[in-house]
C-alpha positions as CSV (number, residue, x, y, z in Angstrom):
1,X,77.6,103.6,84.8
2,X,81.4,104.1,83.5
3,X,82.9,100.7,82.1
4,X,86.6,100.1,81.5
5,X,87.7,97.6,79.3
6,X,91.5,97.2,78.8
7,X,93.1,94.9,76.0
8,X,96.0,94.0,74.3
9,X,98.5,93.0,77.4
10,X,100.9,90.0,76.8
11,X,104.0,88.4,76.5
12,X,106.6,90.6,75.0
13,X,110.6,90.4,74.9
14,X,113.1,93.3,76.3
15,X,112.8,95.5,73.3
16,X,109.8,95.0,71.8
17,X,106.5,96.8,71.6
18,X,102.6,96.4,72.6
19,X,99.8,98.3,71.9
20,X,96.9,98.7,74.9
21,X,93.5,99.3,74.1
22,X,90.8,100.5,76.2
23,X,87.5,100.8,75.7
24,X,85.2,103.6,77.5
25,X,81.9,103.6,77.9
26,X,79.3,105.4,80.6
27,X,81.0,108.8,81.0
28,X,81.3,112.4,79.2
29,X,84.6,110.8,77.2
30,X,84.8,114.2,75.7
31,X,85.7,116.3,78.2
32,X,87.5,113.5,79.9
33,X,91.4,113.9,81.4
34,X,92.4,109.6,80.8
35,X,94.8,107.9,82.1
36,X,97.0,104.5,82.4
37,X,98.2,103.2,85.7
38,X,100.2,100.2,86.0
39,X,100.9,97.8,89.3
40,X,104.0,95.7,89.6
41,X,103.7,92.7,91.7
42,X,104.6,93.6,95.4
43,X,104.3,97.5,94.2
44,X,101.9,100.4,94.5
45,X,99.8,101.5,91.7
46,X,101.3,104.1,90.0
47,X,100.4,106.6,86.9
48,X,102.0,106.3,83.8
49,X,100.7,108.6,81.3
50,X,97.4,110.9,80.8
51,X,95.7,112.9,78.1
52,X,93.2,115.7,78.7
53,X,90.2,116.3,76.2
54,X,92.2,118.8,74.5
55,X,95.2,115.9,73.7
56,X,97.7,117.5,76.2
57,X,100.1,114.5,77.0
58,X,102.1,114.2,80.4
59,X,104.2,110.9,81.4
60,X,106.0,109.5,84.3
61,X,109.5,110.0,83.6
62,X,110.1,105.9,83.7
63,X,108.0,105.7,80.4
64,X,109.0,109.3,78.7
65,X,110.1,109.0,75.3
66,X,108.9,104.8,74.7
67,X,105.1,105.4,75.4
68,X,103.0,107.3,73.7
69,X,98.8,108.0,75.3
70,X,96.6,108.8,72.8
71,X,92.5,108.7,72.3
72,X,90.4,107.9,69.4
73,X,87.2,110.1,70.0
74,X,85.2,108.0,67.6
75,X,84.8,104.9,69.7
76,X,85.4,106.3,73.1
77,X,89.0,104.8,73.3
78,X,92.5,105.2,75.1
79,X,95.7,103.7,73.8
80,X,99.1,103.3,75.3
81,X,101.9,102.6,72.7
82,X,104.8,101.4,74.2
83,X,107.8,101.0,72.4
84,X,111.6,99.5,73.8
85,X,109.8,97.6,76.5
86,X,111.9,96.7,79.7
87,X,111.6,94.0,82.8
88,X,110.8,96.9,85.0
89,X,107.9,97.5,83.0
90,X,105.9,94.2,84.0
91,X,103.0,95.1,85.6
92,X,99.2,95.1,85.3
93,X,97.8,98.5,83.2
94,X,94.6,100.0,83.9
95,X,93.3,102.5,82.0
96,X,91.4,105.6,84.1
97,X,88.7,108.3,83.1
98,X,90.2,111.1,86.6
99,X,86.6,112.1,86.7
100,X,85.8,108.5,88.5
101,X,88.3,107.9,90.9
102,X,86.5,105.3,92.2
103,X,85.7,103.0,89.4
104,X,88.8,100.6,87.7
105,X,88.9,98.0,84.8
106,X,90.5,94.4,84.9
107,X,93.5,95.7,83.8
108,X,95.6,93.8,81.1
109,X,99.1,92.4,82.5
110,X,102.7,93.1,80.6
111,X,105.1,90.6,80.8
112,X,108.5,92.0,79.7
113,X,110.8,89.0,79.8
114,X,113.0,86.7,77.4
């Protein structure tokens, strides 16, 4: 059974940074294409960045150039680095393995606000 476990949402000022963890467990997390959605309040889900097995990147443009996917093969994990945070980016990120579209985390919420 494919677990996600996301981490490492909070509180954060217009500018700053977080770092969002997820942990992966229950699926082939090598051959894996991840991802990380996000859902503002009153919005639809939408997809932020992935990363196939071979490390190929692609973002939304919203988030191109301040977030950064990337996945540590060693404990199964995804990670979203995102850098020059703004309001806009308040929302609640979920991290996906595409090869269950049916299964989601809890999701960790960003708050971007002074």
């Amino acid at each position: 059974q494919v677990q996600l476990v996301e981490s490492g949402g909070g509180l954060v000022q217009p500018g700053g940074s977080l770092r969002l963890s997820c942990a992966v467990s229950g699926s082939i997390f090598s051959i894996s294409t991840m991802g990380w959605y996000r859902q503002a309040p009153g919005k639809e889900r939408e997809l932020v960045a992935t990363i196939t097995s071979g490390s190929t990147t692609n973002y939304a443009d919203s988030v191109k150039g301040r977030f950064t996917i990337s996945r540590g093969y060693a404990g199964n994990a995804v990670y979203l680095q995102m850098n020059t945070l703004k309001p806009e980016d308040t929302a609640v990120y979920y991290c996906k393995d595409m090869m269950y579209p049916e299964v989601w985390g809890q999701g960790t919420l960003v708050t971007v606000s002074s």
